[in-house]
Structures are given as structure tokens and as C-alpha cells.
C-alpha positions in Angstrom: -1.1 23.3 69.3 -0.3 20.5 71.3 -2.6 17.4 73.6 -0.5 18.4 76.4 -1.2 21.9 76.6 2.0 22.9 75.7 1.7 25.7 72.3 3.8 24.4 69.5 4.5 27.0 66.7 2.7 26.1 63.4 4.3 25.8 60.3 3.9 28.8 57.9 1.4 28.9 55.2 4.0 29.8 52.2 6.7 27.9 51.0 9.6 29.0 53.0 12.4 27.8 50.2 11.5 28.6 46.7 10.9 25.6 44.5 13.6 25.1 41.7 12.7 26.3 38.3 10.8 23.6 36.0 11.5 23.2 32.6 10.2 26.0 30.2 7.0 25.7 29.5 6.0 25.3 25.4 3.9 27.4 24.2 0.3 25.7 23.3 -0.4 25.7 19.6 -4.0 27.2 19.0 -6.5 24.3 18.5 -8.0 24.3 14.6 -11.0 22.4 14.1 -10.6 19.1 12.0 -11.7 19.6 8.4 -14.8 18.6 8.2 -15.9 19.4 4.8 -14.6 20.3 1.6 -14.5 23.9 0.9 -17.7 25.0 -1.0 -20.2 22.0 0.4 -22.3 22.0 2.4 -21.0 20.5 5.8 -20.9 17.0 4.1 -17.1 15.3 5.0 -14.2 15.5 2.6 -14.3 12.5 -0.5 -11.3 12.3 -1.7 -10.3 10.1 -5.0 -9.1 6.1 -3.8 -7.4 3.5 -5.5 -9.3 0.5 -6.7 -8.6 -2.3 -4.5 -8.9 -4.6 -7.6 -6.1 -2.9 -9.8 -3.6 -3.4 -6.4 -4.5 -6.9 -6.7 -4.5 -7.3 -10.3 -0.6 -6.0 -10.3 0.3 -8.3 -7.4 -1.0 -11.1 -9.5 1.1 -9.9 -12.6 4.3 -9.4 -10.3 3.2 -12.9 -8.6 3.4 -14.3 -11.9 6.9 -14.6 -12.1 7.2 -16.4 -9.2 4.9 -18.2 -8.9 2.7 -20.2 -11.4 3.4 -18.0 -14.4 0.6 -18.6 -16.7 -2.6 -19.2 -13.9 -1.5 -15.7 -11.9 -0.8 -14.3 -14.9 -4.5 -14.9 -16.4 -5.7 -14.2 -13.3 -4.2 -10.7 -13.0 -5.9 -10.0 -16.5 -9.4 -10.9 -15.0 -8.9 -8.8 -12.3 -7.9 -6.0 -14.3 -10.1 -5.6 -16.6 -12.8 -5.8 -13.7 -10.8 -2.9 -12.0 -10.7 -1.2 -15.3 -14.7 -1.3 -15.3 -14.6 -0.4 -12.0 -12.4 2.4 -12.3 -14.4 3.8 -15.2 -18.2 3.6 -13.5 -16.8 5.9 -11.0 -16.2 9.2 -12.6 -13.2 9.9 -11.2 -13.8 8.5 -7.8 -12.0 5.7 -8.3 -8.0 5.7 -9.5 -5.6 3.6 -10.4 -5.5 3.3 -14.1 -1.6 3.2 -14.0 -1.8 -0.4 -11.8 -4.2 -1.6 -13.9 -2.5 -0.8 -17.4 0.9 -1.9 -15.6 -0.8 -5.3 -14.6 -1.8 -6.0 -18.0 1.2 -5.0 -19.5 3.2 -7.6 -17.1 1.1 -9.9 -17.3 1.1 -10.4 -21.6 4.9 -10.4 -21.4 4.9 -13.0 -19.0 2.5 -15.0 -20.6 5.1 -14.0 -24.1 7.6 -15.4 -22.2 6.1 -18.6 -21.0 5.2 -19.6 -24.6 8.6 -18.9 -26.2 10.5 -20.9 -23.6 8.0 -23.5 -23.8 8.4 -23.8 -27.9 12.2 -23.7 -27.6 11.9 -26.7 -25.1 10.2 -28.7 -27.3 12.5 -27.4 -30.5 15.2 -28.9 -28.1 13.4 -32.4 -27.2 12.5 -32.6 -30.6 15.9 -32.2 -31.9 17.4 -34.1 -29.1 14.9 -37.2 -30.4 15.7 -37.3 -33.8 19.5 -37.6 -33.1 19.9 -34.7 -35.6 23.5 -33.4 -34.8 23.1 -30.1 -36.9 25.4 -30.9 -39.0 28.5 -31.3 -36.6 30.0 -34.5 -36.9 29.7 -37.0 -34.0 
């Protein structure tokens, strides 16, 4: 239709040149519901075993130790430890990470093994040094 009286032909309803195909279309995976509960409770969420935050902090201490401040990190990592060791134990099995803690320890004595031995062959050397002891070679 037209203002001026004149009838204009209107458009056709359909498409009159077929759109191109689109790209194929994936097939929806079914939805699944989110676990909400361990099988054999009743409707209470999943717990699942964590690791003790202590006994990740006690083995950074004991790693730290050798770079830092051998003998304070060192103790420090041992405190820690043994209180994620408590920890770890008052849980009944809640709690994990026995392997970090008996790993922190472990670094942590030999570090502290090492500091002593290099500090008594220090002073074996400063004490030779000051007694002008030669060993035996001659001068």
C-alpha cells in the first residue's frame, strides 16, 4: 500500500533465498546433577580427606632453611610440625599429610646437622690458624 493511492506489491512472508547453512550444530551433553552427597549418606555434601595447612608450612620452613636463616627456620619448621603432627592425628583420618610433616622434620635435623658441623670445623680452622700450628709442614 502506498499514501498516494497507488497499490505497491508487498514483500512476501517467507524467505525468498534460502539462508546458507550454519555450522553443525553439537549435540547437548545430558545435564547430571552435581554430587551432592557421598554415596550411602544421607544427603549431607561429600568430605573428602585435606592436607594440614601446618605440615605445608612446616616443609616450607625446612626447605626455607637452606636459604635462608638455617638454624631459626629450621627450629621453626620443627614447631610447626610437631603441631601439624598433633593436628593430623586428632583428626581420624580427616586430616593428611604425614609424608610433609615426617619430610619437614627429616630436613630440618639435617640442616640443623649441617650447621653444627660447619660451624665446629670453622672454629677447628680459627683455632689452628691462631696458634700458628703449621701441621707439621715446614714454613
Amino acid at each position: 500500500m502506498s499514501f498516494d493511492g497507488e497499490s505497491v506489491p508487498e514483500p512476501p512472508l517467507g524467505p525468498t533465498t534460502p539462508l546458507p547453512p550454519g555450522p553443525p550444530q553439537q549435540p547437548v551433553p545430558p545435564a547430571y546433577p552435581a554430587p551432592t552427597a557421598a554415596p550411602g549418606t544421607a544427603g549431607y555434601p561429600a568430605q573428602f580427606p585435606k592436607s594440614s595447612t601446618y605440615a605445608v608450612v612446616s616443609l616450607v620452613l625446612a626447605i626455607g632453611s637452606f636459604v635462608l636463616c638455617p638454624v631459626i627456620l629450621a627450629i621453626a619448621a620443627l614447631v610447626v610440625a610437631s603441631s601439624a603432627d598433633r593436628e593430623i592425628k586428632a583428626s581420624n583420618g580427616w586430616i593428611t599429610g604425614d609424608g610433609m610433616v615426617k619430610a619437614a622434620k627429616i630436613i630440618a635435623w639435617i640442616n640443623i646437622a649441617i650447621t653444627i658441623v660447619v660451624t665446629i670445623g670453622i672454629i677447628a680452622l680459627f683455632a689452628v690458624a691462631r696458634t700458628g700450628s703449621t701441621g707439621g709442614f715446614p714454613a
